[in-house]
C-alpha positions in Angstrom: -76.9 58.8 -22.4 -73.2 58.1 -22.8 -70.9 60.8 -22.0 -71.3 64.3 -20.1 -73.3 65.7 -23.3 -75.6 65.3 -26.7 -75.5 67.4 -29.7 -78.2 66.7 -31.7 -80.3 68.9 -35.0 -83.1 67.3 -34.1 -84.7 70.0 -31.3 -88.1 71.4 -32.5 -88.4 75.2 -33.4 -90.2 77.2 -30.5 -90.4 74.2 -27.8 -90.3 74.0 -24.7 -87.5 71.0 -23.5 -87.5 69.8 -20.0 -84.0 68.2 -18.4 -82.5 66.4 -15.3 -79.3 65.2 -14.4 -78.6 61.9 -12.1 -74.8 60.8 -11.5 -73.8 57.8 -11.4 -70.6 56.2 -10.7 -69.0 53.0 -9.0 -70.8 53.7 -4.9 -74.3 53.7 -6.7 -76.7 56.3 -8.5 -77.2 60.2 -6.7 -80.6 61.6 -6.6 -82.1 63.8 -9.6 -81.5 67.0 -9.8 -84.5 69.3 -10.0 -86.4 69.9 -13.7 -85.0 73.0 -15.8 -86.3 73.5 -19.0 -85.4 75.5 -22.0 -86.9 76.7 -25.1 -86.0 76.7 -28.9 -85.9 79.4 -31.0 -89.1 79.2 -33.7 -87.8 78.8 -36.9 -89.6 80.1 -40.5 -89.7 77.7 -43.4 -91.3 77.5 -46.5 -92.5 74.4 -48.6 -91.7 76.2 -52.1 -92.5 73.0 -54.3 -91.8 74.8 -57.5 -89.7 73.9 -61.1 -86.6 75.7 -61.4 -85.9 75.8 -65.0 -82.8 76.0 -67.0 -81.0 79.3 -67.1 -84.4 80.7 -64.7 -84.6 82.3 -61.5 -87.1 81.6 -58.8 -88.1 84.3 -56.0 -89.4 83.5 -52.7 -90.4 85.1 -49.6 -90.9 84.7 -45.8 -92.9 87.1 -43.5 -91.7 87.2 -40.1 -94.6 88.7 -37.7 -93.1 91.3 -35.3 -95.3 89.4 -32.3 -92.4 86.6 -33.1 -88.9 88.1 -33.9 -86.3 90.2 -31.9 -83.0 91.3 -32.8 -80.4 88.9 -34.4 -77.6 87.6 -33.0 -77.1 84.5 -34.7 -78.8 83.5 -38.4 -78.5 80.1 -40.4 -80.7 79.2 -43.7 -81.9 76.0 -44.9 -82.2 75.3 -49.0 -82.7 72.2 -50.8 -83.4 71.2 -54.2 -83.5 68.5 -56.0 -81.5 67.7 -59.6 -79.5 70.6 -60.2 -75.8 70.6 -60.2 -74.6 72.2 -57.6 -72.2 74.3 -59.9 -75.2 75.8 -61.7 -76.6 77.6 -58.4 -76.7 80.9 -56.9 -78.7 81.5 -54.1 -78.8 84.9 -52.4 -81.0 86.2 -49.4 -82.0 89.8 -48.8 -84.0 90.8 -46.1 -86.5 93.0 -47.6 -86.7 96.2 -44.7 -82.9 97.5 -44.9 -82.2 95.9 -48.4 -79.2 94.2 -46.7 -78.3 91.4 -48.5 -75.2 88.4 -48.7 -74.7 85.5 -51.3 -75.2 82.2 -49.6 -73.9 79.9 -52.9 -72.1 81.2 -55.7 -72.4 79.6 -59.1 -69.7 77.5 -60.0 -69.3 74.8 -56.7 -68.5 71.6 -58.1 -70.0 69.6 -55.3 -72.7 67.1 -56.9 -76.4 67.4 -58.3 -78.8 68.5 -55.5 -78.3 70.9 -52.7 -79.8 69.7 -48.8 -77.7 72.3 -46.4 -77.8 74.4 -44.1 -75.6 77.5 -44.5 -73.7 78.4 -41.1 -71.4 81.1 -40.5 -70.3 78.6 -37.8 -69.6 75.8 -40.0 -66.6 73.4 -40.4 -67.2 73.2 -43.9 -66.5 75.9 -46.6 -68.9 76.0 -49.9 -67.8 73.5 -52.6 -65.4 71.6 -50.7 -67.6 68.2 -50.9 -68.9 65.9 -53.4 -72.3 66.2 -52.1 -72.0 69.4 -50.3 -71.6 68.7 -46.5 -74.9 68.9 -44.0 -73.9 72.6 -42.7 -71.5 74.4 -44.6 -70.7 78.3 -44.8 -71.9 80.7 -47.1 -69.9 82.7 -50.1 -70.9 86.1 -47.6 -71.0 85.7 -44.0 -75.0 85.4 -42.4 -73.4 87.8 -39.5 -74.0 90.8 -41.8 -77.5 90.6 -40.6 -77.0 90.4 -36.7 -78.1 93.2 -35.1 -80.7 93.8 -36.8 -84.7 92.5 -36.6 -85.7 89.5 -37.3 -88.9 90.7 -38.3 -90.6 91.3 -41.7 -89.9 90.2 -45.1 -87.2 88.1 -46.4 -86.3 87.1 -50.0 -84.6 84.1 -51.5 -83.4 84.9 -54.8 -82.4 80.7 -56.5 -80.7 81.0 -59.8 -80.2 78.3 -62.2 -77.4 79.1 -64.7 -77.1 76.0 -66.3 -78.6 73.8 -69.1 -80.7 70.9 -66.3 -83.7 71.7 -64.8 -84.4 71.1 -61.5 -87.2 71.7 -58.2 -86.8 74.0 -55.4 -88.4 72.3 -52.7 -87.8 74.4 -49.2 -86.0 77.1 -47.3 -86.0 78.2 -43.7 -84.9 80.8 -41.3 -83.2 79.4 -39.0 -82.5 81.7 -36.0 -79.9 80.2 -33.6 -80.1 83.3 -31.3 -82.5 86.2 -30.7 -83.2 89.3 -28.0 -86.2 90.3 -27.1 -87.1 93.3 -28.8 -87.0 96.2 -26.2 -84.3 93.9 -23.6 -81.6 96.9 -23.8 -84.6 99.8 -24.4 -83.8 101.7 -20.7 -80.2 103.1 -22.5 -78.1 101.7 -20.4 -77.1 98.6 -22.5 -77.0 98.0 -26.4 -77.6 94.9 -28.3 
């Protein structure tokens, strides 16, 4: 590695990582430091697979077991489909036990035919600023509407074509950047 650091996309939902450090500089090469490890976050996705057809809506849903989730700090969602304009899609998640809901895409983004995103509160890019839309962008509603709340249960994705070309919805994921254990702040002292 180059540098003091790597970002990468590329870490594996609910994984284990293992890491060690050696310097190195002009007298030579130091001894390795000792093994720490860390582990990813699982995500959720869903191979949906299915036609989206003109002026149609598609509904899909994720179950989160409880044995898996804790309470949200930190959300992003993956969509793609394929062969839709970008300006004839609304996409909008709700998850399912408090009804609480945001709009990740509002119709109406001229950014290109297909979508492969990730939407990220965090995100340099706002919606429909690119011709295709960028890698990570931010959604119409902020994903932080859910922190605080559990991860587990039932989540809907709500994909609606308002235009004239039809299309395929091909996946979406919950993407969990950061989670507490249920029952971490249960002794009162301490809340989420």
């Amino acid at each position: 590695m180059q540098g003091t650091s790597v970002d990468t996309i590329l870490l594996a939902g609910n994984t284990t990582y293992h890491w060690r450090g050696r310097g190195r500089n002009t007298c030579g090469e130091g001894v390795s430091s000792t093994t720490r490890a860390f582990t990813t976050v699982a995500n959720f996705c869903r191979t949906v697979n299915q036609p989206l057809a003109a002026n149609s809506v598609r509904e899909d849903t994720i179950t989160v077991p409880a044995n898996a989730a804790g309470v949200l700090q930190n959300l992003d969602i993956r969509f793609v489909q394929n062969n839709i304009p970008a300006s004839s899609i609304r996409v909008d998640l709700t998850r399912l036990a408090d009804n609480r809901g945001v709009r990740l895409l509002e119709a109406g983004c001229n950014a290109g035919t297909s979508i492969n995103t990730t939407f990220d509160d965090a995100a340099a890019s706002p919606p429909c600023n690119r011709n295709p839309l960028a890698s990570r962008i931010t959604p119409t509603q902020a994903l932080l509407s859910f922190d605080g709340g559990s991860l587990a249960g039932d989540w809907r994705i709500r994909v609606e074509n308002t235009g004239t070309t039809a299309g395929q919805f091909i996946l979406w994921c919950l993407q969990p950047q950061s989670l507490v254990p249920s029952g971490l702040f249960g002794n009162g002292f301490e809340t989420p």
